[in-house]
N, C-alpha and C positions, 0 to 999 in steps of 0.2 A: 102311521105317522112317525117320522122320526123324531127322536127329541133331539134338541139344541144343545149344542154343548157351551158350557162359556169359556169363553177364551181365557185363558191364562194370563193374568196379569205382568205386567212386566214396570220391573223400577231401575232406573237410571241412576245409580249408585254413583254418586260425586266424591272424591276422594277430596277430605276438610284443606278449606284454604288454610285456616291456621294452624293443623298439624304439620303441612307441610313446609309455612313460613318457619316453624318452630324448629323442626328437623334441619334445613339447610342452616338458620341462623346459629344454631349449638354446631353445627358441621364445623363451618364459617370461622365462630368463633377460635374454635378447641385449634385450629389452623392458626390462627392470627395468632393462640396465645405463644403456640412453638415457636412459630416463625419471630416474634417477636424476644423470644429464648433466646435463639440461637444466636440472631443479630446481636442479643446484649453480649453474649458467650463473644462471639467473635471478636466484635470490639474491645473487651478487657484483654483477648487475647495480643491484637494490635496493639491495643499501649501499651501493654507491659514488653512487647518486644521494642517499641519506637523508645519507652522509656529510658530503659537500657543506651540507648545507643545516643541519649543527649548528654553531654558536656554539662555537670552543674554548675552553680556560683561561688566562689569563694570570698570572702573579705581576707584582703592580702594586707600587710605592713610592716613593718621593723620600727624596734625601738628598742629599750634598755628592760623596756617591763612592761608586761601585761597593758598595764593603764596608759604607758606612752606609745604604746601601739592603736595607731586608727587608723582607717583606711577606709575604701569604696569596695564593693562587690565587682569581681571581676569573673567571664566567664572560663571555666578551664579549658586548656586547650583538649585534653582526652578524654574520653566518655569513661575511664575505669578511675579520673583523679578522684581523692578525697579532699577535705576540707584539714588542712596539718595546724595545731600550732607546736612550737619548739622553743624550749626553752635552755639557754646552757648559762651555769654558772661559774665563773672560775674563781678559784680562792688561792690566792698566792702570798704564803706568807697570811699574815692577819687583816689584809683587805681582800674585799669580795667587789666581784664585777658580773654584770649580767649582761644577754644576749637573748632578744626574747624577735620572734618575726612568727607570721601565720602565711599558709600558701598553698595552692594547689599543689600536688604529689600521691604517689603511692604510699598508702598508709604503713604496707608491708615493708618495705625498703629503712623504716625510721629505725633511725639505731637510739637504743636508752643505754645508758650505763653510765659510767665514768671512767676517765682515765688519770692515774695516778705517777704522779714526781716528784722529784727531791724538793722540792720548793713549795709543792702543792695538790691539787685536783681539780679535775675538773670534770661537772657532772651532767648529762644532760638527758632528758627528758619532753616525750612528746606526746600531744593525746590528741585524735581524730573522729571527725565525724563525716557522712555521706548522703548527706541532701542537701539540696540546693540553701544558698545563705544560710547554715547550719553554725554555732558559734562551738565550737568544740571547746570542754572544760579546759582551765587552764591550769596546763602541767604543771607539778609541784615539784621541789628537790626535796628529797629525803635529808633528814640530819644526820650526821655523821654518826656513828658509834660510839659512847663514850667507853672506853678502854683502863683498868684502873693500871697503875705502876706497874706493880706485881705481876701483871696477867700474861702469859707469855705467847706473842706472836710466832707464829708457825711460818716459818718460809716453804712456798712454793716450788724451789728449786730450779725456778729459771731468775737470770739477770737480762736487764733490757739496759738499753740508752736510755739515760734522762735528760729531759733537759724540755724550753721554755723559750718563744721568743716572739715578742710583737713586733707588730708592723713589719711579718718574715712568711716567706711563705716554704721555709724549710729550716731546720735549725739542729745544727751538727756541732758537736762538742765529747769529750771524754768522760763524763761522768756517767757511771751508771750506778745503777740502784737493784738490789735484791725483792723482788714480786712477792710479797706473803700468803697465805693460803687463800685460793677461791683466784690469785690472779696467776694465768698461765698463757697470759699471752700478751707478747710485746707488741707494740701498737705507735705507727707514727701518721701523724694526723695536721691537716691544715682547713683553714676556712679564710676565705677572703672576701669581701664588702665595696665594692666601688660604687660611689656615685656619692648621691644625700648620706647616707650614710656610712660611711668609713670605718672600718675594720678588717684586721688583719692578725692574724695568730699562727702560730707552727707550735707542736706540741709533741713528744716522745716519752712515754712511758710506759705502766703495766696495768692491765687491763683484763676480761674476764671475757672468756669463751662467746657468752652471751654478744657483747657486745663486736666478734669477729666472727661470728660463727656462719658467714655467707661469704667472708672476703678471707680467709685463709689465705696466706700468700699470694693474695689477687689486689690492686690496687682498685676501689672503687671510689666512684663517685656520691657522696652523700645528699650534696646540695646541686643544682643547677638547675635554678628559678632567676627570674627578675620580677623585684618588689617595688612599684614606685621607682622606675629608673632607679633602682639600686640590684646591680649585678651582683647573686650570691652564690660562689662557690665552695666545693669542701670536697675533700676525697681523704682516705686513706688507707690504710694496709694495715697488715697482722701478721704475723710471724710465732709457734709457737715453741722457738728456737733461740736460745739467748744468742746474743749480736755479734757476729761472727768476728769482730773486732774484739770486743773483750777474751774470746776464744783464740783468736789467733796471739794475742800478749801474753795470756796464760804460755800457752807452748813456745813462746817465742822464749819467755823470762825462763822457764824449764830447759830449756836448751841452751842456754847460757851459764843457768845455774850447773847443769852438766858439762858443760865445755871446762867450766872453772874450776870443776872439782879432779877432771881428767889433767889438764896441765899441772897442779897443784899436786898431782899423784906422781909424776913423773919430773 
């Protein structure tokens, strides 16, 4: 007789439904968290270039000072302006007068300094900010140097034209003035104000490198904004050349004074 053998058992080996759910959903996941990365990634990357390229707000105005300056938010027209305020003060003689406006512009182009005349000075100052409705600090004037009797100023060795005049948009006359140390550059300067408010100045004196040091013999334009239907301009030039008019009387009076002494010889 033969014997029987048993048959070999056989198991149907099911691969676990919730290993399987657990494997795809960590899959799934670790995907979504990337994907969800990248999109943030991208999008910062987007704004920061759209941001760039908006025009912010400024609050624009004119007035005599700070606190008489009010105005509305206006958008700028460039995507590079800043937020400007400016302030200048002129001191002619023992009265003082001020000039104070906020406005879109390039922060870089603000000229600080002073320019100095027989009669006076005049000083101005600007401070900026670049986001949107931003109130930029407002610029201060330095005080003068108190200088005692005794103390002896240094001249610079260049002479300029001096000279002062309102409601002018150039102002020519013979007086010049000797530049003391620190100023080495002659400077003729105007600003004008049409509309609400009115103002107009021409200016000639001596001034510091600082405040020419882009416009070298180049006439530029400082201001050209409109604030409140008030049209403001300003340009001016630099030279660091005394005024070729006082140069040319020196040799003119030299050669007379030689002319006089050659007939007088003979």
């Amino acid at each position: 007789m033969h014997e029987l053998k048993k048959p070999t058992p056989r198991y149907n080996v099911k691969p676990s439904t919730d290993l399987t759910v657990n494997y795809l959903f960590a899959a799934s996941s670790g995907n979504s968290r990337v994907m969800k990365s990248s999109c943030l990634l991208l999008i910062c990357i987007l704004w920061s270039i759209s941001a760039t390229d908006v025009p912010i707000s400024c609050v624009t105005c004119v007035g005599e000072s700070e606190k008489s300056c009010n105005g509305t938010a206006q958008k700028c027209s460039s995507a590079t302006d800043d937020c400007i305020s400016v302030i200048e003060e002129l001191k002619l003689g023992k009265r003082k007068t001020s000039f104070f406006m906020r406005f879109c512009g390039d922060c870089s182009q603000q000229k600080t300094g002073f320019i100095r005349f027989d009669k006076g000075v005049l000083k101005i100052n600007a401070t900026c900010c670049n986001t949107s409705n931003c109130n930029p600090p407002a610029p201060t004037i330095p005080q003068d140097k108190s200088t005692s009797k005794s103390e002896n100023v240094k001249a610079s060795g260049i002479t300029c034209n001096s000279c002062y005049t309102a409601n002018a948009t150039k102002c020519d006359c013979n007086v010049y003035m000797d530049c003391i140390e620190g100023e080495t550059q002659c400077i003729s300067r105007y600003i004008s104000a049409t509309g609400g408010h009115t103002h107009a100045a021409a200016i000639r004196g001596c001034t510091t490198l600082k405040m020419c040091e882009v416009t070298k013999n180049v006439e530029m334009m400082l201001y050209n904004v409109t604030i409140q239907n008030n049209k403001i301009t300003s340009n001016f030039s630099c030279s660091n050349d005394s005024d070729s008019f006082q140069t040319s009387f020196l040799l003119l009076m030299l050669n007379v004074a030689l002319f006089s002494k050659l007939t007088t010889a003979t």
